[in-house]
C-alpha positions in Angstrom: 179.0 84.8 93.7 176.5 85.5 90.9 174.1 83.6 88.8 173.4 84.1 85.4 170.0 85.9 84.0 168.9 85.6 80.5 167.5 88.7 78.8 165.3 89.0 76.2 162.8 91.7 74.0 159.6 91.0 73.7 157.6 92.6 70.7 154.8 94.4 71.9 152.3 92.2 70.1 149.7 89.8 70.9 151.2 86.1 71.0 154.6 87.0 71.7 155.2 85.8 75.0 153.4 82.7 74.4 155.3 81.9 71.6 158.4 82.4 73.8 157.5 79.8 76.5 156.8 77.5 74.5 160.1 77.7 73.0 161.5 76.6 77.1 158.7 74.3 77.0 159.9 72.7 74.1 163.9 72.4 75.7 162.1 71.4 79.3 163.6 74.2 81.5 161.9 74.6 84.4 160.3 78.2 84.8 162.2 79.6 88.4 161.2 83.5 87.6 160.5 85.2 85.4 159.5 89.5 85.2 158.2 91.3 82.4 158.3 95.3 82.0 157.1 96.6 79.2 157.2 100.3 77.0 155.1 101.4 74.1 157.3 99.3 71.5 158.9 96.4 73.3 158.8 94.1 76.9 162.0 93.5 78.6 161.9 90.1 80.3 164.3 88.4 82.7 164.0 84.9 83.3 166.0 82.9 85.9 165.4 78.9 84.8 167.0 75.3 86.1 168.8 75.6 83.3 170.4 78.5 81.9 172.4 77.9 79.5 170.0 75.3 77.4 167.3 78.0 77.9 169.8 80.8 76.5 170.3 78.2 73.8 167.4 77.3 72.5 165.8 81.1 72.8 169.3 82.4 70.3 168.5 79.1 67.9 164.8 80.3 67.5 165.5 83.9 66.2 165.3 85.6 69.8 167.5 88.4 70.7 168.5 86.9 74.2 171.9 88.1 76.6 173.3 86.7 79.9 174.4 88.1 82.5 175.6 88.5 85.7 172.7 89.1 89.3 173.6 88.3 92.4 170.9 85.7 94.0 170.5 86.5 98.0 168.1 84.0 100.4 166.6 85.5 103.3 163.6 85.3 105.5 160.1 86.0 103.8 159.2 89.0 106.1 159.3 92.4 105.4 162.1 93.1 108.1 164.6 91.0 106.3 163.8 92.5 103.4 164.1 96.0 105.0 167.1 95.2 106.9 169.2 94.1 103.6 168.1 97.0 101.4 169.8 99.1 104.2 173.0 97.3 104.4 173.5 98.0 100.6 172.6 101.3 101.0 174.4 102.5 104.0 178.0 101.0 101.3 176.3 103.2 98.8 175.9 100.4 96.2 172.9 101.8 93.7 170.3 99.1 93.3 169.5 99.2 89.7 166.9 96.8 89.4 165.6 94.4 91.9 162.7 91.3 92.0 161.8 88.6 94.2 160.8 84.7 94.2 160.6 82.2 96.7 162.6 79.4 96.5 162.7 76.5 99.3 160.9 78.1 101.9 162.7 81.5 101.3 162.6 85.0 99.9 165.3 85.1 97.2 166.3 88.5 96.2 167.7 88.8 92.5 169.3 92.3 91.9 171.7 94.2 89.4 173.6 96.6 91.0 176.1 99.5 89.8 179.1 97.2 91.9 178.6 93.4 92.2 182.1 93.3 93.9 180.9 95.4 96.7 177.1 93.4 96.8 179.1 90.5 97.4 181.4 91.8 100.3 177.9 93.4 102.2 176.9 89.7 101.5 179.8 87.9 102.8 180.5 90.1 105.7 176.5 90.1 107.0 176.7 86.3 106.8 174.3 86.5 103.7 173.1 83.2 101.9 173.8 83.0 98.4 171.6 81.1 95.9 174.1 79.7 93.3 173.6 78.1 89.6 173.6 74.6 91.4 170.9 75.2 93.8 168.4 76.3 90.2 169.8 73.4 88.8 168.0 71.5 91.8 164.7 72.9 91.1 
């Protein structure tokens, strides 16, 4: 099970990302997370709202170069442990995380990650009783 993520590049220049939000503002998506990185030219931001697909939307009407695509969403406990504990399981099926970030969400840590096989992510996460967080629970937020 996956959720979507939108995408987008940032100019690396002042005003940009306010510009940005105020373009979700504007559609009334709710902000679930959101992660910039940036480089010398550009920001890369992800952005996981209540609704994805009016965010997507409304970003590719303005101008923005936006994508979607698939992360898988995973709730566990907020402790370091947890955390520690379902890195490993991944690890020990030799699935490479390629990039991972965190929220919380109801109480929960959810961990948002792109791996190099979703397929196998969502066996380890089936077979280790795993929750996921699905399109319909962001919807609720």
């Amino acid at each position: 099970m996956t959720i979507k993520q939108i995408s987008l590049f940032l100019e690396n220049k002042f005003g940009q990302l306010a510009q940005l939000l105020a373009i979700l503002s504007k559609a009334e998506v709710h902000i679930v997370s959101a992660t910039v990185a940036d480089t010398a030219d550009y920001g890369l931001m992800r952005l996981i709202t209540s609704d994805q697909q009016r965010a997507y939307k409304c970003l590719k009407e303005a101008g923005v170069l936006v994508s979607m695509n698939d992360v898988v969403a995973i709730s566990i406990d907020p402790l370091a442990a947890d955390f520690a504990r379902v890195v490993e399981l991944f690890t020990k099926r030799g699935i490479s995380i390629e990039y991972m970030y965190c929220f919380n969400f109801v109480a929960k840590l959810v961990l948002v990650m792109r791996a190099n096989n979703l397929d196998a992510v969502r066996e380890v996460v089936r077979d280790n009783n795993l929750s996921f967080i699905t399109d319909a629970d962001l919807m609720a937020f």
